[in-house]
LOLOKOL-653129 format. One record per residue (C-alpha): residue number from 1; chain; x, y, z. Coordinates in nm, 4 decimals, decimal comma. Each point is the difference from the previous one (the first is absolute). Layout:
N
REC num cadena        X        Y        Z
REC NUM      A        X        Y        Z
...
END
This chain:
196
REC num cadena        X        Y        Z
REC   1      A  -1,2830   0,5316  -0,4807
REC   2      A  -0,1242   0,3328  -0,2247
REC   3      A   0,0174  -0,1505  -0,3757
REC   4      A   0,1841   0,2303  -0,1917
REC   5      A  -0,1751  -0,0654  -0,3176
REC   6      A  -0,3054   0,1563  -0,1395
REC   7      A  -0,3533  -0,0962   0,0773
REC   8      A  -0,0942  -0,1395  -0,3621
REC   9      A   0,2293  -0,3157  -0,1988
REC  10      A   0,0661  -0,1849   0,3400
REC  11      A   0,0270  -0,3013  -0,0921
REC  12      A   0,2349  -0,1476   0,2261
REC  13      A  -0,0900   0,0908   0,3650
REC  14      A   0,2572   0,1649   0,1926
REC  15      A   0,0361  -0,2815   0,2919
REC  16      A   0,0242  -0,3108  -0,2237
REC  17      A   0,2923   0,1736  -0,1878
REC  18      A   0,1700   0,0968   0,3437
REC  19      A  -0,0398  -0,3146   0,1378
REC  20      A   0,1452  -0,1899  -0,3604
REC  21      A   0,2639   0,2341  -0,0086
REC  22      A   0,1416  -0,1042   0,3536
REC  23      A  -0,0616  -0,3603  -0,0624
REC  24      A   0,2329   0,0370  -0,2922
REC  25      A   0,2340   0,2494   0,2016
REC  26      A   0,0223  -0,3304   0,2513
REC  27      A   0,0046  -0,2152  -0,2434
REC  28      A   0,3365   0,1351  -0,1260
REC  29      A  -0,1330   0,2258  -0,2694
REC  30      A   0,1917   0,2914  -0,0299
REC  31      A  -0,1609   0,2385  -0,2870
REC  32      A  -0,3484   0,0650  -0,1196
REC  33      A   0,0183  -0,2658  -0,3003
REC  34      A   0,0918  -0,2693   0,2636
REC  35      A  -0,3169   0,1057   0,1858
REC  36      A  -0,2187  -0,0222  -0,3106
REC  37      A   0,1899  -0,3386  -0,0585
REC  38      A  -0,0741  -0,0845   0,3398
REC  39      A  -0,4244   0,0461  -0,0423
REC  40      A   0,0312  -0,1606  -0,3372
REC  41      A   0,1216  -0,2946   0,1260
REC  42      A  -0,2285  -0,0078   0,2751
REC  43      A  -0,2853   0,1891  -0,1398
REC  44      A  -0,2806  -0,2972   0,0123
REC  45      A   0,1658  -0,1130   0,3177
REC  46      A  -0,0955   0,3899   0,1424
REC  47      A  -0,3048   0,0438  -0,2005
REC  48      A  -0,1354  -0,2877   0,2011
REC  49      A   0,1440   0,1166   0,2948
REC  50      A  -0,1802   0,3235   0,0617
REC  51      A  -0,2749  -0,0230  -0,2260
REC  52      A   0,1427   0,1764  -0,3094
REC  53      A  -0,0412  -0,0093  -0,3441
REC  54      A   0,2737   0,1042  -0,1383
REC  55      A   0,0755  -0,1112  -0,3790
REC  56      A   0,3761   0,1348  -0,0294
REC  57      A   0,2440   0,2019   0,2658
REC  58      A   0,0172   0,3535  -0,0265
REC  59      A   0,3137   0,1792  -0,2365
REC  60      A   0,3148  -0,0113   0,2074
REC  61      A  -0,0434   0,4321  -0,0662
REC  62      A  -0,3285  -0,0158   0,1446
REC  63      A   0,1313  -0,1528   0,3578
REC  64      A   0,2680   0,2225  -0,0290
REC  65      A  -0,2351   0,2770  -0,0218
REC  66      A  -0,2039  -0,1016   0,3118
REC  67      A   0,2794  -0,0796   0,2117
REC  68      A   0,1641   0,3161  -0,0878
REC  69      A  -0,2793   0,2332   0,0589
REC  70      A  -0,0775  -0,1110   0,3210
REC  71      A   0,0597   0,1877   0,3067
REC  72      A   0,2619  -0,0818   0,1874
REC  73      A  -0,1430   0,1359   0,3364
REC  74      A  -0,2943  -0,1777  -0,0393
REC  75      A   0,2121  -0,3253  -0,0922
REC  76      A   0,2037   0,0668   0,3158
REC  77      A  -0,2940  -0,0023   0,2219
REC  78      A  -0,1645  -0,2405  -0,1571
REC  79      A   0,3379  -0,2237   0,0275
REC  80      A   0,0046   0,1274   0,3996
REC  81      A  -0,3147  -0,0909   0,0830
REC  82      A   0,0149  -0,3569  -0,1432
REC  83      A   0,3073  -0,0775   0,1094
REC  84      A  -0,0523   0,1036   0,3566
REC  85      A  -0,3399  -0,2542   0,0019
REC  86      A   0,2218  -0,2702  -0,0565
REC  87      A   0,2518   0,0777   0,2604
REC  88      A  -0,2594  -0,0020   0,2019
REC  89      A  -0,1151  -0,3369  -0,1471
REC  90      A   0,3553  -0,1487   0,0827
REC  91      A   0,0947   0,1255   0,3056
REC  92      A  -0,2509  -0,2147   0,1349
REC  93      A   0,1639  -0,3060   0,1683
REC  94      A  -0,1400  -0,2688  -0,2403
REC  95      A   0,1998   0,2107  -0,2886
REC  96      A   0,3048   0,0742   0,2363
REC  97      A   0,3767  -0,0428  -0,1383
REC  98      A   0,1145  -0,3790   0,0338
REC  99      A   0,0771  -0,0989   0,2915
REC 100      A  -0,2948   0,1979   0,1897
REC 101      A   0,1066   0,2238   0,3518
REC 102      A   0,3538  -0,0891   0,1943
REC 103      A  -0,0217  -0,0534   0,3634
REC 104      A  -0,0025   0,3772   0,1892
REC 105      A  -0,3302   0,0984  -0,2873
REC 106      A   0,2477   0,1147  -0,2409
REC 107      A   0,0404  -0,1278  -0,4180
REC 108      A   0,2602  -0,1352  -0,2229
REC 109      A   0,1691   0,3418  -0,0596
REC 110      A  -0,0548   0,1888   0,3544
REC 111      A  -0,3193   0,1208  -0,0034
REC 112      A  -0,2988   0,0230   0,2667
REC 113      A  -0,3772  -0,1398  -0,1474
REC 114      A  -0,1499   0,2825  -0,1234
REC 115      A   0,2862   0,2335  -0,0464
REC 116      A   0,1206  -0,0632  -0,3597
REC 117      A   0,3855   0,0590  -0,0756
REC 118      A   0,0020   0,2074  -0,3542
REC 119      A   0,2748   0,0457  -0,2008
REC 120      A   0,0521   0,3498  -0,2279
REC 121      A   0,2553   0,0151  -0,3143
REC 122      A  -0,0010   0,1333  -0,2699
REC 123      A   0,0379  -0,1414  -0,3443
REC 124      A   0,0862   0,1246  -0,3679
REC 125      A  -0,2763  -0,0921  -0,2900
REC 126      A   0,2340  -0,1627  -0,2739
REC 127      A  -0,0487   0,1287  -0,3452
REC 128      A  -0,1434   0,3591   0,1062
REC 129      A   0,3145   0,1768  -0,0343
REC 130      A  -0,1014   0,2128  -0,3167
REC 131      A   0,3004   0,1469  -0,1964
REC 132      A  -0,2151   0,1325  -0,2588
REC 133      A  -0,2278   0,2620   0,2530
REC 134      A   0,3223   0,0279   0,2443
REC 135      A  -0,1834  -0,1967   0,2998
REC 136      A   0,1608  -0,1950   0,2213
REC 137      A  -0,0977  -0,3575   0,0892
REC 138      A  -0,3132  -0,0005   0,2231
REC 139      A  -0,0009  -0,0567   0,3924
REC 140      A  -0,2042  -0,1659   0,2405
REC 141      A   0,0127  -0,0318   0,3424
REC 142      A  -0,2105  -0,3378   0,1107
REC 143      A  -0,1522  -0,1008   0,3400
REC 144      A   0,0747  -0,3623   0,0375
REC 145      A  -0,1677  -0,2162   0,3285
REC 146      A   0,2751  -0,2546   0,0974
REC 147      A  -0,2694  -0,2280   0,1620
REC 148      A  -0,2618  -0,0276  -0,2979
REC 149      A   0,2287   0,0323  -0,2737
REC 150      A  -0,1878   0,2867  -0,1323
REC 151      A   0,0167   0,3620  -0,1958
REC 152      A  -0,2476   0,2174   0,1687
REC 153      A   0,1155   0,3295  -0,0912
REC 154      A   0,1954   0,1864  -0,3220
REC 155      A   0,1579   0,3722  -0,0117
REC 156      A   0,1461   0,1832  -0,2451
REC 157      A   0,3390   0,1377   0,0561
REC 158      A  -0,0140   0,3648  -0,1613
REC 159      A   0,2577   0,0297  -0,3570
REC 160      A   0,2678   0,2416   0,2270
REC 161      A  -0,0806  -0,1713   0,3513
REC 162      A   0,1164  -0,2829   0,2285
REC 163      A  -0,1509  -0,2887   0,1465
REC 164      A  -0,0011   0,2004   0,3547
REC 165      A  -0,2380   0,2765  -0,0343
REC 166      A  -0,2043  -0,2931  -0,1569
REC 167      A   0,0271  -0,2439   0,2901
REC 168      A  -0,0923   0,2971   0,1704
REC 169      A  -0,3367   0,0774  -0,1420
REC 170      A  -0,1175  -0,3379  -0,0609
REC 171      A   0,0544  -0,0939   0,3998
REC 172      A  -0,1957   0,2805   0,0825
REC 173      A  -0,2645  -0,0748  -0,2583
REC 174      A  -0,0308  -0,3454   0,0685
REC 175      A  -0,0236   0,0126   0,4102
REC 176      A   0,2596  -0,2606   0,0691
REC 177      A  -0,0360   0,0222   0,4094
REC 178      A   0,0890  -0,2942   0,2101
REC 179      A   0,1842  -0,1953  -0,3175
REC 180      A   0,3540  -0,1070  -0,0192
REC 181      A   0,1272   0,2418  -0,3475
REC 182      A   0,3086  -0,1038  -0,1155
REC 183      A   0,2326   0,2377  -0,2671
REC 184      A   0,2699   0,0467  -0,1970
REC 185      A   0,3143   0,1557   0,2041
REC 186      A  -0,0186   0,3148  -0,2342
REC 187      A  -0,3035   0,0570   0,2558
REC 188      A   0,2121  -0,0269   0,2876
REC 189      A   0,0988   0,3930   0,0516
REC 190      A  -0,0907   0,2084   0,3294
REC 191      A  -0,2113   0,2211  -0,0963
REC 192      A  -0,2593  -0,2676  -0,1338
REC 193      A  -0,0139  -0,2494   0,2711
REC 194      A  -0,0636   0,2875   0,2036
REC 195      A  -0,3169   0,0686  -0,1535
REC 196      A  -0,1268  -0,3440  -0,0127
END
């Protein structure tokens, strides 16, 4: 990831603070000053860790500054590419859903080894609905693989779009050939399964 801070007064490095920040996230820490809480607590624990020497956690602005700046492309890929090495990592059999392959080669759920059944929807982001600047809530569509139990791919839904011309783009980006894609039935109109 590109830090979005200046060269000079870094005192925090960029992938400790990401990497705090979703440990808190998972946690359930919900706000900057719950992540800062979060390294307090567990700032000797961490220092230890990965070799840091860290003597407080940063200001609750100064995450919020970080995570903020970053770019959200970058994140994205970033997000992709990780998440796609550990679909890979549990679509082996030794990771496979309980239960393992049915008779006839097929999983739990339908599905043929090596074709992974995904599921697309999209959610709302509570709390981004903005009365102040007029926005409306955020939207995200999410790529979710049934078998793993994983995210492996984000979209933003555009302020005055839909999920569908969404859906659209991110199947094409993403190359979804030979998988099972299941949708919600606002998708379910002529002249898209005709493209797809």
């Amino acid at each position: 990831m590109p830090d979005p801070r200046r060269a000079e007064g870094k005192i925090y490095p960029l992938p400790h603070v990401l990497l705090f920040s979703i440990l808190a996230i998972v946690s359930g820490g919900n706000s900057y000053r719950s992540v800062v809480t979060f390294i307090e607590v567990h700032r000797r624990s961490l220092n230890r860790a990965f070799g840091l020497t860290w003597r407080r956690a940063p200001a609750h602005t100064s995450i919020r500054n970080i995570v903020q700046g970053l770019d959200g492309g970058a994140l994205e890929v970033a997000f992709r590419r990780h998440a796609s090495l550990l679909q890979a990592a549990c679509a082996k059999p030794a990771c496979a859903s309980p239960g393992g392959t049915r008779p006839g080669g097929t999983r739990p759920g339908g599905t043929r080894p090596g074709g992974t059944s995904l599921a697309i929807d999209g959610k709302t982001l509570r709390g981004s609905f903005d009365q102040f600047r007029d926005r409306t809530a955020a939207q995200l569509l999410g790529v979710f693989a049934t078998d793993t139990a994983l995210v492996l791919a984000h979209s933003d839904i555009a302020e005055k779009s839909n999920e569908i011309p969404a859906a659209q783009a991110l199947l094409a980006e993403l190359g979804l050939a030979g998988h099972l894609v299941t949708l919600d039935a606002l998708h379910c109109q002529k002249n898209i399964r005709s493209r797809h």
